[in-house]
Backbone bond lengths (Angstrom), bond angles and torsions (degrees), N, CA, C in turn:
res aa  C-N    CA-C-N  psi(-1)  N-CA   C-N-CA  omega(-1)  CA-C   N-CA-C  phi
1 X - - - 1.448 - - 1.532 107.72 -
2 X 1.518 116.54 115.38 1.172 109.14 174.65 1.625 99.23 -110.69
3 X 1.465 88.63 -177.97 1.885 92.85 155.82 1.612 133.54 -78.26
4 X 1.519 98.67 -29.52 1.416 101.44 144.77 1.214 143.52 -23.43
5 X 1.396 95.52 -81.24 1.582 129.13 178.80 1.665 87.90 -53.86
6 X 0.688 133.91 -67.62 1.892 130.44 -169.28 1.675 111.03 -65.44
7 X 1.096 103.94 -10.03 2.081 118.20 172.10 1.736 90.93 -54.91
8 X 1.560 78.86 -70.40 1.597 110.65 -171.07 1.121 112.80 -20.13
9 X 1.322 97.38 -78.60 1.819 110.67 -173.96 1.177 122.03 -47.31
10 X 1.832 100.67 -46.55 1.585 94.44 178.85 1.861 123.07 -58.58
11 X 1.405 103.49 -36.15 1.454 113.90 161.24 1.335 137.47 -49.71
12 X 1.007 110.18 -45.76 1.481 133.47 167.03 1.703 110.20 -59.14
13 X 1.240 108.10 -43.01 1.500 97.52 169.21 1.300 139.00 -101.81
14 X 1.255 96.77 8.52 1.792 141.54 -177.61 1.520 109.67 38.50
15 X 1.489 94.80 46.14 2.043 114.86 155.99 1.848 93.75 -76.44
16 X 1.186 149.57 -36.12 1.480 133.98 -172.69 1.627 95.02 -164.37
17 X 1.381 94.46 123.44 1.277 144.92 -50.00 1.285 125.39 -42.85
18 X 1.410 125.25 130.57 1.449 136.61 -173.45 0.951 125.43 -60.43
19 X 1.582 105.65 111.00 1.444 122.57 -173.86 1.815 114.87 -145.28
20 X 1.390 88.25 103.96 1.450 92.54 -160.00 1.437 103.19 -91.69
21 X 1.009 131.31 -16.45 1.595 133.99 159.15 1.803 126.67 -27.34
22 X 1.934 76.12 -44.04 1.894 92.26 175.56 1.337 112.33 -69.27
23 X 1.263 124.31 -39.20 1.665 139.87 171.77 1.254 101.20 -33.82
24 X 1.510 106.00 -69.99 1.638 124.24 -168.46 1.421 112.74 -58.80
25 X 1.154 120.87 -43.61 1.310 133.93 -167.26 2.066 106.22 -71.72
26 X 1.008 85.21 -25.42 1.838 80.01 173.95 1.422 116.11 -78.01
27 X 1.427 81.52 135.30 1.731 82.26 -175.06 1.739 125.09 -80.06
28 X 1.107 94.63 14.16 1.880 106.77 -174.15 1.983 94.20 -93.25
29 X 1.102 102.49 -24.05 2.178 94.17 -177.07 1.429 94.53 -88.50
30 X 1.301 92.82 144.41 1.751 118.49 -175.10 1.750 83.57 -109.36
31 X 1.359 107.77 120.36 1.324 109.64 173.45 2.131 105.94 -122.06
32 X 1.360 127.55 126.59 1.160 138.21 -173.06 1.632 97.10 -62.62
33 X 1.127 141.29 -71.79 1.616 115.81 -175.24 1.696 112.01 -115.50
34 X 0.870 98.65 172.96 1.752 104.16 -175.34 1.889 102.13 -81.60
35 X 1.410 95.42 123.77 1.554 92.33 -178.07 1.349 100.01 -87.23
36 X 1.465 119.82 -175.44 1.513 120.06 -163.40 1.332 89.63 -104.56
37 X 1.479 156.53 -11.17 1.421 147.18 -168.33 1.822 88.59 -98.13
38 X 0.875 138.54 -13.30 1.179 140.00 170.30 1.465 135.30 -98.63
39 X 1.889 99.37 105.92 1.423 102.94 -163.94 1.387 105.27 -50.95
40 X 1.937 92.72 147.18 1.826 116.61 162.79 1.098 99.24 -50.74
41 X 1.202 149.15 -55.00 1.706 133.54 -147.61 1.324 124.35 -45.78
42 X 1.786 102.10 -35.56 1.638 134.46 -148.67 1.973 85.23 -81.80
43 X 1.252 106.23 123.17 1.954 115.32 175.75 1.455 98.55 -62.99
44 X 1.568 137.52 147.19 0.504 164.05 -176.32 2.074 96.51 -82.12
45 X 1.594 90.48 117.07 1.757 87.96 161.35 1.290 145.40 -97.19
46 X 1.497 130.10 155.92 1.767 99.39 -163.36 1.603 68.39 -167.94
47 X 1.833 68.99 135.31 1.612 109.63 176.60 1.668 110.34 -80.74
48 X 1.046 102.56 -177.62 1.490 106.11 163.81 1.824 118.18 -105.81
49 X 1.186 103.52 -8.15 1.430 125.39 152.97 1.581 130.68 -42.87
50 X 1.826 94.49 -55.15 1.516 85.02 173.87 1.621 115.24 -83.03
51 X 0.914 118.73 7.34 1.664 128.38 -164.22 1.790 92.76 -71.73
52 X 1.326 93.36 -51.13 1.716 103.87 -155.46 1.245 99.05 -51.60
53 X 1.566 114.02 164.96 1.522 123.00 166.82 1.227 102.57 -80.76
54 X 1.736 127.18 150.39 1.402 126.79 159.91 1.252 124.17 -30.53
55 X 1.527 117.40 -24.98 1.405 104.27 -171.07 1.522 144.95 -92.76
56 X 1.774 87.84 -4.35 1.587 119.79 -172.44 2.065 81.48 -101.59
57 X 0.959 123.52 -1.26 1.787 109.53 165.03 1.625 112.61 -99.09
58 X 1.576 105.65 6.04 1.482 97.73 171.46 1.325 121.01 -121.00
59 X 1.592 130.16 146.59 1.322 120.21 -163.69 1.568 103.19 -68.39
60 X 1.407 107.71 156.35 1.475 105.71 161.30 1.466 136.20 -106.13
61 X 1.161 94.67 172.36 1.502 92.92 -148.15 1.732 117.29 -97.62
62 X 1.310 104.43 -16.27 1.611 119.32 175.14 1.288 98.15 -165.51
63 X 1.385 124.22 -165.69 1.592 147.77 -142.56 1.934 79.90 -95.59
64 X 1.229 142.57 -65.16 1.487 144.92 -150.76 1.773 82.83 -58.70
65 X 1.540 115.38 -71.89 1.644 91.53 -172.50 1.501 136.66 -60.34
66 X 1.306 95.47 -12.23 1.870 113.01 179.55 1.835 91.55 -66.51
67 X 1.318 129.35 -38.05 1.254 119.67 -143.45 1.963 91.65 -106.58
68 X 1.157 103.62 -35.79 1.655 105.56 157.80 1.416 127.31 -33.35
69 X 1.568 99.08 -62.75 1.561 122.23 -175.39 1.433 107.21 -73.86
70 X 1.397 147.59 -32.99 0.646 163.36 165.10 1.899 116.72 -64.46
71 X 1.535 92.88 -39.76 1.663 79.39 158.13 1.562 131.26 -90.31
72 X 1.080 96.02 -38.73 1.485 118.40 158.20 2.002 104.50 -32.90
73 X 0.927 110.48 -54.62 1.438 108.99 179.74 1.544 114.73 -66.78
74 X 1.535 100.74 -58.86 1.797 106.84 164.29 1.555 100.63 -21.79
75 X 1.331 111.95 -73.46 1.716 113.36 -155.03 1.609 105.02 -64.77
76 X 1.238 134.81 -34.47 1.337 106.16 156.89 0.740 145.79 -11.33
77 X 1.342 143.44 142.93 1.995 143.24 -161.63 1.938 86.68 -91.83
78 X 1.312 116.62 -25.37 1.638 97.33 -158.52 1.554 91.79 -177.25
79 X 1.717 119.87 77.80 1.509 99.92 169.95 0.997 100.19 -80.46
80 X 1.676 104.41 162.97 1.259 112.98 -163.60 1.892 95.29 -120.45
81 X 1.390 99.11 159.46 1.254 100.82 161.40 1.920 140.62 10.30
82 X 1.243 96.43 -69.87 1.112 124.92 -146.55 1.775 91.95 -104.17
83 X 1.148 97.69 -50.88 1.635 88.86 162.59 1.428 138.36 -66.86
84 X 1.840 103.09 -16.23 1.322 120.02 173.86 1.372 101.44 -76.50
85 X 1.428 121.57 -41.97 1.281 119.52 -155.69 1.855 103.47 -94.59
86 X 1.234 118.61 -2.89 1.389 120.37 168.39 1.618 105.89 -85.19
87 X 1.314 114.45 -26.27 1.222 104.66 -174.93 1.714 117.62 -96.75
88 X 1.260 118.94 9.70 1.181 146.38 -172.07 1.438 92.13 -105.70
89 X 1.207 130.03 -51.84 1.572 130.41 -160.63 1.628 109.39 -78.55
90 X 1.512 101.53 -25.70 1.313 129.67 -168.19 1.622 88.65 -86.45
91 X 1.172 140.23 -42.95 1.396 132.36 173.01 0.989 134.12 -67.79
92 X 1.162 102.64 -27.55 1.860 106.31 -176.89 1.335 105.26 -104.17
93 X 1.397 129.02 -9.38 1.765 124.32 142.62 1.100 107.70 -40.16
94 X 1.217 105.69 -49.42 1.792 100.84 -165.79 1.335 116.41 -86.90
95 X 1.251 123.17 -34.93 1.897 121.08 148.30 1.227 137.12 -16.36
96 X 2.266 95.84 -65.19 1.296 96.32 147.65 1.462 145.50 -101.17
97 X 1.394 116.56 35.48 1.463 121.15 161.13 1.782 106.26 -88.30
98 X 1.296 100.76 -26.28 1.594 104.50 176.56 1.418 114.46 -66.86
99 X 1.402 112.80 -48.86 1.251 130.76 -175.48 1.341 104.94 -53.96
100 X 1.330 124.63 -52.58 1.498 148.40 -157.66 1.350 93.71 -77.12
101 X 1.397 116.57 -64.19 2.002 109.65 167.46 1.195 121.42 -51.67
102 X 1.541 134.38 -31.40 1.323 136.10 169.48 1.698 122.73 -49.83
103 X 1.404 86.55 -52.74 1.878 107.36 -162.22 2.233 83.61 -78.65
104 X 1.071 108.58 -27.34 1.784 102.24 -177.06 1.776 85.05 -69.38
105 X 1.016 115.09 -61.96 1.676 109.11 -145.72 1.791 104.04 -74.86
106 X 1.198 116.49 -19.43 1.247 122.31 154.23 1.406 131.51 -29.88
107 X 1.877 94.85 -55.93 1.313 118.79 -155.26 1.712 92.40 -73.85
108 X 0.925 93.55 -54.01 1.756 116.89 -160.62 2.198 99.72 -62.93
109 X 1.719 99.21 -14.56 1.430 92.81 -171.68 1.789 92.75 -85.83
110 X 1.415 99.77 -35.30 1.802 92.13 -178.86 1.292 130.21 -54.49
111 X 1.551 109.25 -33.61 1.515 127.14 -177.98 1.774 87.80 -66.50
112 X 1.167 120.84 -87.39 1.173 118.04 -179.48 1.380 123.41 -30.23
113 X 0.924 123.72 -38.25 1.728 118.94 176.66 1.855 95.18 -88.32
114 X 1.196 121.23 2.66 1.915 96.63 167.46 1.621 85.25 -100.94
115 X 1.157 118.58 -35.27 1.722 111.72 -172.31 1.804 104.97 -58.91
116 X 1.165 113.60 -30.62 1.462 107.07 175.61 1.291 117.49 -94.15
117 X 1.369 117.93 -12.33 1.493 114.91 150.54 1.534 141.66 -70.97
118 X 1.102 100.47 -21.34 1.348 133.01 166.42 1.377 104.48 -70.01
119 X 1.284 132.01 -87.95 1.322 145.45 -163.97 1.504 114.24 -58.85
120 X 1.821 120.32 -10.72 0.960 127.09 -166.98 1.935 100.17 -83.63
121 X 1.510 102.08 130.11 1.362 108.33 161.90 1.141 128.66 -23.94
122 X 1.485 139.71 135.15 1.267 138.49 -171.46 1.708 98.93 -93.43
123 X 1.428 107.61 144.13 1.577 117.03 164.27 1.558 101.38 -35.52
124 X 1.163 119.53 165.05 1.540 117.59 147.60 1.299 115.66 -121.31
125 X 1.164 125.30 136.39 1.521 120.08 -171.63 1.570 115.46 -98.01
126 X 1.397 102.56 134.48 1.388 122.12 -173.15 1.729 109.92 -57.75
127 X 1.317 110.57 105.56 1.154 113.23 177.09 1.867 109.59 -69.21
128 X 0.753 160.26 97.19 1.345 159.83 113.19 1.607 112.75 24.17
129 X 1.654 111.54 95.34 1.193 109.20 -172.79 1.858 112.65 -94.25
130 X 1.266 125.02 146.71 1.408 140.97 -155.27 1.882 90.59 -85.02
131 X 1.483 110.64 104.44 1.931 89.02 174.27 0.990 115.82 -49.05
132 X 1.298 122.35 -20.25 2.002 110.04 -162.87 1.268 100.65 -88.46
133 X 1.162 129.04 -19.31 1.923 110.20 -168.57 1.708 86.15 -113.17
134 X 1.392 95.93 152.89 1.667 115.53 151.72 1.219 135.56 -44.58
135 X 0.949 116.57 -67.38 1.935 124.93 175.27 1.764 97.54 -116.80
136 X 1.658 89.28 166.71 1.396 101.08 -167.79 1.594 98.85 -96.56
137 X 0.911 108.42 131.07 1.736 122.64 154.24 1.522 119.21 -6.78
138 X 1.500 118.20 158.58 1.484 105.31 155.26 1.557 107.58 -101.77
139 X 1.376 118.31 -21.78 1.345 99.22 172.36 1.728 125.20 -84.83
140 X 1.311 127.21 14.80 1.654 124.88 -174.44 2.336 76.61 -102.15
141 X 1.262 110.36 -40.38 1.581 107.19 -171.55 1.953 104.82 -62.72
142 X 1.236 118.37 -47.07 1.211 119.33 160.69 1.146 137.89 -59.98
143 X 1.492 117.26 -13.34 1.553 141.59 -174.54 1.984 101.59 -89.01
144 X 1.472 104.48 -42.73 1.781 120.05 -177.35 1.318 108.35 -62.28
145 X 1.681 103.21 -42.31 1.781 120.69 -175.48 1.162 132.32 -44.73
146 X 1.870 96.05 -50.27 1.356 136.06 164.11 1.186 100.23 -59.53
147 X 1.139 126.65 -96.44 1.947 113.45 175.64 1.169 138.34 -14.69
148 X 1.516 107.18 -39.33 1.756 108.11 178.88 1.529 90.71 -93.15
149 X 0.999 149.38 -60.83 1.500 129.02 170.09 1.552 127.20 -20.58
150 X 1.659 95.89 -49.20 1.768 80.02 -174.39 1.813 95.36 -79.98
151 X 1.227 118.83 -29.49 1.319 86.49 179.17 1.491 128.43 -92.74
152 X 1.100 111.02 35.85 1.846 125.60 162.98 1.640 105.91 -95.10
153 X 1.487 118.82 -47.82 1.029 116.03 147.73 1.536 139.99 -50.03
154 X 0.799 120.84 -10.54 1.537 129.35 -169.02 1.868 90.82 -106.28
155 X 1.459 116.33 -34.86 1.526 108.03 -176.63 1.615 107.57 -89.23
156 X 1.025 124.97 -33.54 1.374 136.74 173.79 1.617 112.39 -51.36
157 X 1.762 104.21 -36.83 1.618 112.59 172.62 1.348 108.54 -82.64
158 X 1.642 128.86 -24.71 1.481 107.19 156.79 0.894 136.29 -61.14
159 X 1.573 104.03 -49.59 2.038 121.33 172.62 1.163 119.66 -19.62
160 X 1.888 110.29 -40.51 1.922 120.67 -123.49 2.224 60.94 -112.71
161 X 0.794 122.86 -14.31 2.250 115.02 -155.94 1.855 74.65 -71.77
């Protein structure tokens, strides 16, 4: 590797000094109209890109455009390659944008279902009334309290295993 050798290159592809003629002039760029610095002689190139209809260049959006694009290709005289494989590349974008919205709305359903577990009313536990007296005590109601506490605690320590 000299500095030379790197003159070169840059010349040769006419990035320094700028020469965009050389760009044009290769026959590997598919260029959409004939510019005017570019001799008529040179054939005009064409992809298989511009062939397609607009609609096989856009991702789809559910199973109805998968089956569109997909017929749309059927009726072709001869897809080729490259159109098979754009529309393949074009599918599994959309697989995983689905996928990617699934596993989001998933996430967001768990939070929400502990937030509604959480927030959800507690049982109340049946205090056990004495036949002989009228009203119940405050200490047999403080005694129940204690009970459903330790066992909210006791389920909260399975939850957390």
């Amino acid at each position: 590797m000299t500095i030379k050798n790197g003159r070169a290159g840059w010349k040769a592809t006419g990035l320094w000094p700028v020469d965009v003629t050389k760009v044009l002039k290769n026959p590997t760029v598919a260029i959409g109209a004939q510019e005017p610095s570019v001799p008529s002689s040179r054939p005009e190139i064409t992809t298989p890109i511009k062939d397609l209809p607009p609609i096989l260049l856009q991702t789809p959006k559910g199973g109805v455009d998968v089956r569109k694009r997909a017929d749309i290709l059927r009726k072709r005289r001869s897809p080729t390659y490259r159109t098979q494989g754009l529309f393949i590349r074009k599918l599994m974008k959309a697989l995983d944008m689905k996928n990617t919205e699934i596993a989001d709305l998933q996430y967001k359903i768990r939070g929400l279902e502990q937030v509604i577990k959480r927030l959800r009313p507690k049982k109340r536990a049946k205090v056990e009334v004495n036949p002989n007296k009228r009203f119940v005590e405050l200490p047999e109601v403080k005694l129940v309290q204690a009970k459903v506490r330790a066992a909210q605690r006791h389920t909260n320590d399975l939850e957390s295993i």
